[in-house]
Each structure stands twice: as structure tokens, then as C-alpha cells.
N, CA, C and O atoms as CSV, one atom per row, in Angstrom:
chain,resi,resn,atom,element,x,y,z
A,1,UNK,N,N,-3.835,-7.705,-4.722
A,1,UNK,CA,C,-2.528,-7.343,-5.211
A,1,UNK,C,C,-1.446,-8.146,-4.495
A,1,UNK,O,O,-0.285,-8.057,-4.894
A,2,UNK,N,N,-1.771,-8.953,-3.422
A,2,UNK,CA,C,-0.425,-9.319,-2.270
A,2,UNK,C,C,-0.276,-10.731,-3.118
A,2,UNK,O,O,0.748,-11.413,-3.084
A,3,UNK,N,N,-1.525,-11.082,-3.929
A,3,UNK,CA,C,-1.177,-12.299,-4.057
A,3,UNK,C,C,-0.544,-12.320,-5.618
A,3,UNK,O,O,-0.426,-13.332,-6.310
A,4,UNK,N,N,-0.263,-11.302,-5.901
A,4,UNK,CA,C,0.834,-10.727,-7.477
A,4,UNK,C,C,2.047,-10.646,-6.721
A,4,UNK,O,O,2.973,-11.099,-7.394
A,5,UNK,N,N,2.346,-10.325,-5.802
A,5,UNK,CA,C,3.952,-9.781,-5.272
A,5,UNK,C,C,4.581,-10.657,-4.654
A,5,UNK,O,O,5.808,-10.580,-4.601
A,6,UNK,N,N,3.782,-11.869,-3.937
A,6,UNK,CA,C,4.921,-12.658,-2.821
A,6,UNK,C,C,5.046,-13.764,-3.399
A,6,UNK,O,O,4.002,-14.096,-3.961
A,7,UNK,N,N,5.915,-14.518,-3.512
A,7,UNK,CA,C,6.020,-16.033,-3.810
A,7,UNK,C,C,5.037,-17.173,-3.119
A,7,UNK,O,O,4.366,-17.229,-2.088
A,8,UNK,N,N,5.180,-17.635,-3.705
A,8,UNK,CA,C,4.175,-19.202,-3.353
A,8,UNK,C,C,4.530,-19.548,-2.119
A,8,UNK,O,O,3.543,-19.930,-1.490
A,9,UNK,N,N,5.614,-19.581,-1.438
A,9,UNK,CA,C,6.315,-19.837,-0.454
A,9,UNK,C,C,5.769,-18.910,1.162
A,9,UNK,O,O,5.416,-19.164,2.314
A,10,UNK,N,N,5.986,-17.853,0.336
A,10,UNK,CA,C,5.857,-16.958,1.701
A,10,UNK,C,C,4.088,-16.480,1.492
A,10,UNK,O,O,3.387,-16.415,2.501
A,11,UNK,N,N,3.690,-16.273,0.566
A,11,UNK,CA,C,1.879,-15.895,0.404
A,11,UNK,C,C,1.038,-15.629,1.161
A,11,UNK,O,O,0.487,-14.531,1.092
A,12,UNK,N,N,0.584,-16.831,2.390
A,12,UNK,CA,C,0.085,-16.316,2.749
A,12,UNK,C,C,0.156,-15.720,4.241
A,12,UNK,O,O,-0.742,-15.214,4.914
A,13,UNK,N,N,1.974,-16.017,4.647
A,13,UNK,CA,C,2.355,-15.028,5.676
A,13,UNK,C,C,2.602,-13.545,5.273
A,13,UNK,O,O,2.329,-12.772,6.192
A,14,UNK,N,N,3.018,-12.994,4.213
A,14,UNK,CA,C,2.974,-11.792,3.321
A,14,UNK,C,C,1.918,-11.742,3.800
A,14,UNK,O,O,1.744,-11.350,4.954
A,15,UNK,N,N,0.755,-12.217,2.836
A,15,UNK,CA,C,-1.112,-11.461,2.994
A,15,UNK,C,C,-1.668,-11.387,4.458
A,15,UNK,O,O,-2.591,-10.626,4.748
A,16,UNK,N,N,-1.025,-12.264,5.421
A,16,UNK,CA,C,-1.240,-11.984,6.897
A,16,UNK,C,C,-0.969,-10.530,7.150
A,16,UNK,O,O,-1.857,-9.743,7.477
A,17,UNK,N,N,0.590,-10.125,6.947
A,17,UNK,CA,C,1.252,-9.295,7.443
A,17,UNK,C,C,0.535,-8.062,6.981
A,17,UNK,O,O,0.086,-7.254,7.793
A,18,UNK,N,N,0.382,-7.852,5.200
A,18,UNK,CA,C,-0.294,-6.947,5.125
A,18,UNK,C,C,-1.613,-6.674,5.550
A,18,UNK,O,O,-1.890,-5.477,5.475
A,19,UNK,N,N,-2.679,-7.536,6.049
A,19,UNK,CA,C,-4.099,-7.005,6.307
A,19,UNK,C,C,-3.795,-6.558,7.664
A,19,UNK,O,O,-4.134,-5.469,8.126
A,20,UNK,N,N,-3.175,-7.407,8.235
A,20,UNK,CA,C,-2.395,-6.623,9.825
A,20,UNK,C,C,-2.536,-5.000,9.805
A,20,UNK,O,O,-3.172,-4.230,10.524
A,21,UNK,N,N,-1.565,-4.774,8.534
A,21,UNK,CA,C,-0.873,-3.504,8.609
A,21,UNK,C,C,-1.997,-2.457,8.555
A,21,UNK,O,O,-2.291,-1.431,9.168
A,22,UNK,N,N,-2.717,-3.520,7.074
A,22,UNK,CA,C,-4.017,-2.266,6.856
A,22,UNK,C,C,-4.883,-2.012,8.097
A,22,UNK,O,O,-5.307,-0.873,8.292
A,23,UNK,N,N,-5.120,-2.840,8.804
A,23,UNK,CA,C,-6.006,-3.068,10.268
A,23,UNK,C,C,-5.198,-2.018,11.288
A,23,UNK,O,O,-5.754,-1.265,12.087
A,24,UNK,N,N,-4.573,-2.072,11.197
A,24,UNK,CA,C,-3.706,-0.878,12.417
A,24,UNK,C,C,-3.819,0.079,11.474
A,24,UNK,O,O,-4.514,0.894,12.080
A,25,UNK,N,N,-3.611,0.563,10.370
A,25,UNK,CA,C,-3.638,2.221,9.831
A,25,UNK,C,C,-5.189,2.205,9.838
A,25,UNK,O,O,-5.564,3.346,10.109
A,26,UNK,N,N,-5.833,1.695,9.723
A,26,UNK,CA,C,-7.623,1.758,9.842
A,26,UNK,C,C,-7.405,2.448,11.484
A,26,UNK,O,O,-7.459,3.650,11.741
A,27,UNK,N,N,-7.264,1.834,12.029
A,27,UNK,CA,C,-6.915,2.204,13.693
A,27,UNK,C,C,-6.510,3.553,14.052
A,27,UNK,O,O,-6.970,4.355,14.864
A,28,UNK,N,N,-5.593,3.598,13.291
A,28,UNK,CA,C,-4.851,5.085,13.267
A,28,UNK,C,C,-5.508,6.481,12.729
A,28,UNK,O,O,-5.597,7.661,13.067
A,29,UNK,N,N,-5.846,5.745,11.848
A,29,UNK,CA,C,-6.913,6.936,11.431
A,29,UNK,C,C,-8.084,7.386,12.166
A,29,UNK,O,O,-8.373,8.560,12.397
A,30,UNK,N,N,-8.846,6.168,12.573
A,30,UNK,CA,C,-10.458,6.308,13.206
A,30,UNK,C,C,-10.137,6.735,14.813
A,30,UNK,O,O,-11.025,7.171,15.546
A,31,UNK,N,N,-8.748,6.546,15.248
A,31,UNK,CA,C,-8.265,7.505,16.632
A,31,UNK,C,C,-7.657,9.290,16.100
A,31,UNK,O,O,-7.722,10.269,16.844
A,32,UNK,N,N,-7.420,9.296,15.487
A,32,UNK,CA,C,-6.533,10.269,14.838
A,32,UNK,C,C,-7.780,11.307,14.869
A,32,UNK,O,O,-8.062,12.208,15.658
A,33,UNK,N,N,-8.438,10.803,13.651
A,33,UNK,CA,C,-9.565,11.625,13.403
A,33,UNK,C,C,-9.917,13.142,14.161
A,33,UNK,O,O,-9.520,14.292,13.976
A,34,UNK,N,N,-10.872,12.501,15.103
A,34,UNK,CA,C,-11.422,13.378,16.111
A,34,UNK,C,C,-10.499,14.568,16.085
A,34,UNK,O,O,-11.029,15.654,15.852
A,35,UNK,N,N,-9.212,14.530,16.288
A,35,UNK,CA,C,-8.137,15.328,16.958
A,35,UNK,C,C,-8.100,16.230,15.683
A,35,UNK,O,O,-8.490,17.398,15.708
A,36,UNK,N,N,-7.668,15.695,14.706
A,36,UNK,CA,C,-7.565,16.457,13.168
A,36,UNK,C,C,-8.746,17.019,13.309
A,36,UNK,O,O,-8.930,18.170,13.703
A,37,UNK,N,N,-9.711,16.113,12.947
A,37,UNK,CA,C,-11.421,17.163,12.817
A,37,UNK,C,C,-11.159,18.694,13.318
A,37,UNK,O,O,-11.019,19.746,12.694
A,38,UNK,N,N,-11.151,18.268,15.180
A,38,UNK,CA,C,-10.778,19.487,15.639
A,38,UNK,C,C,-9.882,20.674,15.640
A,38,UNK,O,O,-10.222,21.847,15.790
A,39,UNK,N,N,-8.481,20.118,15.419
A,39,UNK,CA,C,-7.480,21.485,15.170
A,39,UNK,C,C,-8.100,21.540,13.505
A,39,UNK,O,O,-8.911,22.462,13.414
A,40,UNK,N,N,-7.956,20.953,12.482
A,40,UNK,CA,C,-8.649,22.240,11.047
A,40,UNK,C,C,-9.722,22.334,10.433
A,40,UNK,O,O,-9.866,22.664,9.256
A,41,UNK,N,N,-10.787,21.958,11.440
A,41,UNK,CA,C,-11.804,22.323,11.500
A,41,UNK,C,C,-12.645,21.690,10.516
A,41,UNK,O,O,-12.957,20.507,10.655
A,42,UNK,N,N,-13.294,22.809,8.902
A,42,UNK,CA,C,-13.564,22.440,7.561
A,42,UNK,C,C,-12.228,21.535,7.058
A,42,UNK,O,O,-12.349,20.609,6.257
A,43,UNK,N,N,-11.050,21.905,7.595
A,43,UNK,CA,C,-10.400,21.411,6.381
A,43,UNK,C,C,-9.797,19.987,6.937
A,43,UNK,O,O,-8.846,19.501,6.325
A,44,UNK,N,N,-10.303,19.344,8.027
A,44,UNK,CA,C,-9.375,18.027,8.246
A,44,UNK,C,C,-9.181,16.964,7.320
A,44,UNK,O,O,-8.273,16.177,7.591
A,45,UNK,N,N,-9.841,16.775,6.289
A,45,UNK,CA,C,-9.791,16.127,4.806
A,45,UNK,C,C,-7.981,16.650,4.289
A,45,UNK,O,O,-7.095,15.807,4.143
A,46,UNK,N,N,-7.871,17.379,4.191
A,46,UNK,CA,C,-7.039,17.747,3.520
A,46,UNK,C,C,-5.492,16.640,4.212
A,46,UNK,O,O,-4.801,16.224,3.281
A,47,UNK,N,N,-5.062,16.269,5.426
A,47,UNK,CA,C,-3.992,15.477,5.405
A,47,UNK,C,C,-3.952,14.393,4.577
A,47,UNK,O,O,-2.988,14.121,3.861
A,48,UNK,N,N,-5.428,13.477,4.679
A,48,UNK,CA,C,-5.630,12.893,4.086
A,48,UNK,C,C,-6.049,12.960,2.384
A,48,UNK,O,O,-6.007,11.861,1.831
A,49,UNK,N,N,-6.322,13.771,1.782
A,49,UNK,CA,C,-5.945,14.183,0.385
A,49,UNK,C,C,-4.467,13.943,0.279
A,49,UNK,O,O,-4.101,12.882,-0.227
A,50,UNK,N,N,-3.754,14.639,0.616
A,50,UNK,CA,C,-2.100,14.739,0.502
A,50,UNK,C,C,-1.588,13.813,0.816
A,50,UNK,O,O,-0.494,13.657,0.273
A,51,UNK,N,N,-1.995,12.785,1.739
A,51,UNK,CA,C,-1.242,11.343,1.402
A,51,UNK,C,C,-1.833,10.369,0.202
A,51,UNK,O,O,-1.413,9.627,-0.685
A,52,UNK,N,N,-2.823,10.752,0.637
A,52,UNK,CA,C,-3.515,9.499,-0.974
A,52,UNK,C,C,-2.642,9.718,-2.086
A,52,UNK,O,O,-1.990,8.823,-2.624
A,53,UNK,N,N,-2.640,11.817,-2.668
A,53,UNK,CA,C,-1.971,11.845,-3.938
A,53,UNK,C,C,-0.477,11.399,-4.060
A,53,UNK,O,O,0.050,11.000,-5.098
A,54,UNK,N,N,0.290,11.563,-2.505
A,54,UNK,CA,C,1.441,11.187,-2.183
A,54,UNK,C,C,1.424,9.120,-2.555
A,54,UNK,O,O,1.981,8.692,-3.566
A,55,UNK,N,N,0.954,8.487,-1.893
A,55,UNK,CA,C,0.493,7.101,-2.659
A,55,UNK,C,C,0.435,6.936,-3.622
A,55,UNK,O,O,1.292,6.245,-4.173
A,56,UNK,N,N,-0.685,7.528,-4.365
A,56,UNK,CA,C,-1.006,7.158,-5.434
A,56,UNK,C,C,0.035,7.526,-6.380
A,56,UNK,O,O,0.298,6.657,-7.211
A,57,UNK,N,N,0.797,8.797,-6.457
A,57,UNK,CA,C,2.098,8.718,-6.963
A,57,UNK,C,C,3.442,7.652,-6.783
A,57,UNK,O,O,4.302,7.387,-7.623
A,58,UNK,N,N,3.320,7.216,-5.585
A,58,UNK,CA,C,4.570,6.390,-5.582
A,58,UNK,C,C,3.522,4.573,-6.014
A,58,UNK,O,O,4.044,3.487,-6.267
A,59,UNK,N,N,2.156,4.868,-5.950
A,59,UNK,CA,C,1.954,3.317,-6.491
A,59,UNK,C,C,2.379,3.479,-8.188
A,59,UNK,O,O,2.713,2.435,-8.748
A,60,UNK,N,N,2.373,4.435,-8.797
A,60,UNK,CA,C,2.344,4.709,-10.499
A,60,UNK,C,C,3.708,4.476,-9.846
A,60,UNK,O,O,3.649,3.362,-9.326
A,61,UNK,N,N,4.762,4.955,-9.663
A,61,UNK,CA,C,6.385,4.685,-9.665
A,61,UNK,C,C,6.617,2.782,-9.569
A,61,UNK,O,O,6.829,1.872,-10.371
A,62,UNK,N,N,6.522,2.854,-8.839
A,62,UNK,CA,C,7.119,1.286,-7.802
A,62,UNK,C,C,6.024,0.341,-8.204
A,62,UNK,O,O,6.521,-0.740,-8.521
A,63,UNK,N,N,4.640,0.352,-8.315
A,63,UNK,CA,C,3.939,-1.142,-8.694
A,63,UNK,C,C,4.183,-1.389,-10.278
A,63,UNK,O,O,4.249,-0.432,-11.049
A,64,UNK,N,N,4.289,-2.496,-10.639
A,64,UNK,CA,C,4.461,-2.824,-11.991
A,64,UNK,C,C,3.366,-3.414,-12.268
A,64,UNK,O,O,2.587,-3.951,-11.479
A,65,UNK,N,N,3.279,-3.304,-13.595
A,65,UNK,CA,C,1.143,-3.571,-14.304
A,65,UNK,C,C,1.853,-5.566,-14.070
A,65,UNK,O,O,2.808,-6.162,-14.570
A,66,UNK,N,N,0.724,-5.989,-13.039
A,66,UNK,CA,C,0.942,-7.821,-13.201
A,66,UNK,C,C,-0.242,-8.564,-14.266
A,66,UNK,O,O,-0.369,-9.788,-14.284
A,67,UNK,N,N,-1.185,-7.532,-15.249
A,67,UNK,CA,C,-1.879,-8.608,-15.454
A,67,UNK,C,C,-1.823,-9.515,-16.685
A,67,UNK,O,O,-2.111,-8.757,-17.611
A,68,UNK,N,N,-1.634,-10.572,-17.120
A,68,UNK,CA,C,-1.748,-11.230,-18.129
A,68,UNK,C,C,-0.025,-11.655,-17.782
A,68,UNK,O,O,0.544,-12.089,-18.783
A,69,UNK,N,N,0.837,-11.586,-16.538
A,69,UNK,CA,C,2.193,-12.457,-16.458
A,69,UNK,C,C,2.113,-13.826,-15.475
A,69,UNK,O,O,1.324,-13.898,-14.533
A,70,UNK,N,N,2.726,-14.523,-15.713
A,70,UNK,CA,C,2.995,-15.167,-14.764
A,70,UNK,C,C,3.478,-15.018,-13.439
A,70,UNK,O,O,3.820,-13.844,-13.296
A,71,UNK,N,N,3.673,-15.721,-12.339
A,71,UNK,CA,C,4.114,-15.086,-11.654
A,71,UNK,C,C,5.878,-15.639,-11.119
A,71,UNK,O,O,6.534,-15.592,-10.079
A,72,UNK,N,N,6.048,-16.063,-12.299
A,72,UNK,CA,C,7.777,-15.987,-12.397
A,72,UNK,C,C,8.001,-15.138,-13.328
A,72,UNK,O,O,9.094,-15.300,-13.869
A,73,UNK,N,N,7.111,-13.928,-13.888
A,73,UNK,CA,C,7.583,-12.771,-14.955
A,73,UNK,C,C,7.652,-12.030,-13.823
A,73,UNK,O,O,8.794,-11.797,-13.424
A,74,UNK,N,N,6.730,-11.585,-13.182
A,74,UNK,CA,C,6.403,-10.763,-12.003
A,74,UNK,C,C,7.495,-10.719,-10.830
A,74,UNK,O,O,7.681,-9.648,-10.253
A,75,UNK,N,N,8.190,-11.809,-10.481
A,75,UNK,CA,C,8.965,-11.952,-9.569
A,75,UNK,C,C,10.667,-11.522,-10.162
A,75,UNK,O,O,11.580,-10.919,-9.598
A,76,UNK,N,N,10.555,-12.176,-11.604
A,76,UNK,CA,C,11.940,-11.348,-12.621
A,76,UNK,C,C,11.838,-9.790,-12.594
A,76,UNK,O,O,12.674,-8.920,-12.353
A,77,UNK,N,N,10.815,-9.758,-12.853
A,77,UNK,CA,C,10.907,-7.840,-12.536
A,77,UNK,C,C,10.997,-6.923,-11.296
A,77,UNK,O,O,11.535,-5.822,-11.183
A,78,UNK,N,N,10.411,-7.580,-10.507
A,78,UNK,CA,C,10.671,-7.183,-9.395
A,78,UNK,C,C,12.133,-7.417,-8.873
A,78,UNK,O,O,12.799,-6.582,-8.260
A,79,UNK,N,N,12.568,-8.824,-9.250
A,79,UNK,CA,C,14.399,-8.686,-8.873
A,79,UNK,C,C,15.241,-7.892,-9.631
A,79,UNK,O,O,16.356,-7.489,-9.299
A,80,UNK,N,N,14.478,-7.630,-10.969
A,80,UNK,CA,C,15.288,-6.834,-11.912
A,80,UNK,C,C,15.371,-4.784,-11.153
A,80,UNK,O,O,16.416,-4.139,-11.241
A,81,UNK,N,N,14.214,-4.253,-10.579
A,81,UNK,CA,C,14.106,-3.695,-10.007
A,81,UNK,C,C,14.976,-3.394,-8.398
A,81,UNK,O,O,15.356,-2.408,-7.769
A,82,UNK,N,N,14.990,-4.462,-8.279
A,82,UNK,CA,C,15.916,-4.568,-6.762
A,82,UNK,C,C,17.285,-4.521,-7.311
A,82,UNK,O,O,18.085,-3.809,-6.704
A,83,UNK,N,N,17.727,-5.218,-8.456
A,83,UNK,CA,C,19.042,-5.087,-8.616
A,83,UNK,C,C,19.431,-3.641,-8.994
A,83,UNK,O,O,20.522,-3.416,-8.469
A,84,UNK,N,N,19.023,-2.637,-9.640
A,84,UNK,CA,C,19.282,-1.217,-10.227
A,84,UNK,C,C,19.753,-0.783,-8.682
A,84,UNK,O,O,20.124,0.368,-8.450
């Protein structure tokens, strides 16, 4: 998907930045864990349910469908979006 959103220009410092990001919330979680496990016991799943549906709602808001555009359609919509 990173390589639908950033310009030719910036690409593959964007796709740096994001696997970064994903690599530290991987981190965050697999420390986190344990601690959650323990305070709710059966239910430590559940923070993580409630952010996914929380995500997955704001990816349906904010990502726009890229397939079959170019990626100067993709980049018009996205400025068209920034301008509102």
C-alpha cells in the first residue's frame, strides 16, 4: 500500500519510515502482552479486538480504493482530500 500513497520522490524513504513504525508496534505489543495477558486474564484479546475494529473503521474512512489509477490520479485525490 506505501507504494500507492508516496510519490516517486520520497518512496522509498516513506516505505523505510513505515516498516520502522510497523517494527516498533510489533515491539510494543510482544512487550505489552505478558502484562495485558495478566491483568484480564481470558479476556486480554479484547484491547486488541477494539483497536483493529477502531482501524479498520478509519482505513474504510481515509484510504481511497488505488486500483486500476495511476499514480498522478491517486496523488489528485489525496490533495483533493487535504484541501476540504
Amino acid at each position: 500500500m506505501t507504494a500507492d500513497i508516496f510519490p516517486d520522490a520520497i518512496r522509498a524513504s516513506a516505505s523505510s519510515l513505515c516498516i520502522g513504525m510497523n517494527w516498533l508496534c510489533n515491539l510494543i505489543v510482544g512487550v505489552s502482552y505478558p502484562y495485558i495477558s495478566d491483568a484480564l486474564d481470558d479476556y486480554a484479546y479484547v484491547p486488541f479486538v477494539v483497536l483493529l475494529a477502531i482501524f479498520f473503521l478509519l482505513a474504510l474512512k481515509l484510504v481511497p480504493e488505488t486500483s486500476g489509477k495511476s499514480a498522478e490520479e491517486i496523488l489528485a485525490e489525496y490533495d483533493s482530500r487535504r484541501e476540504k
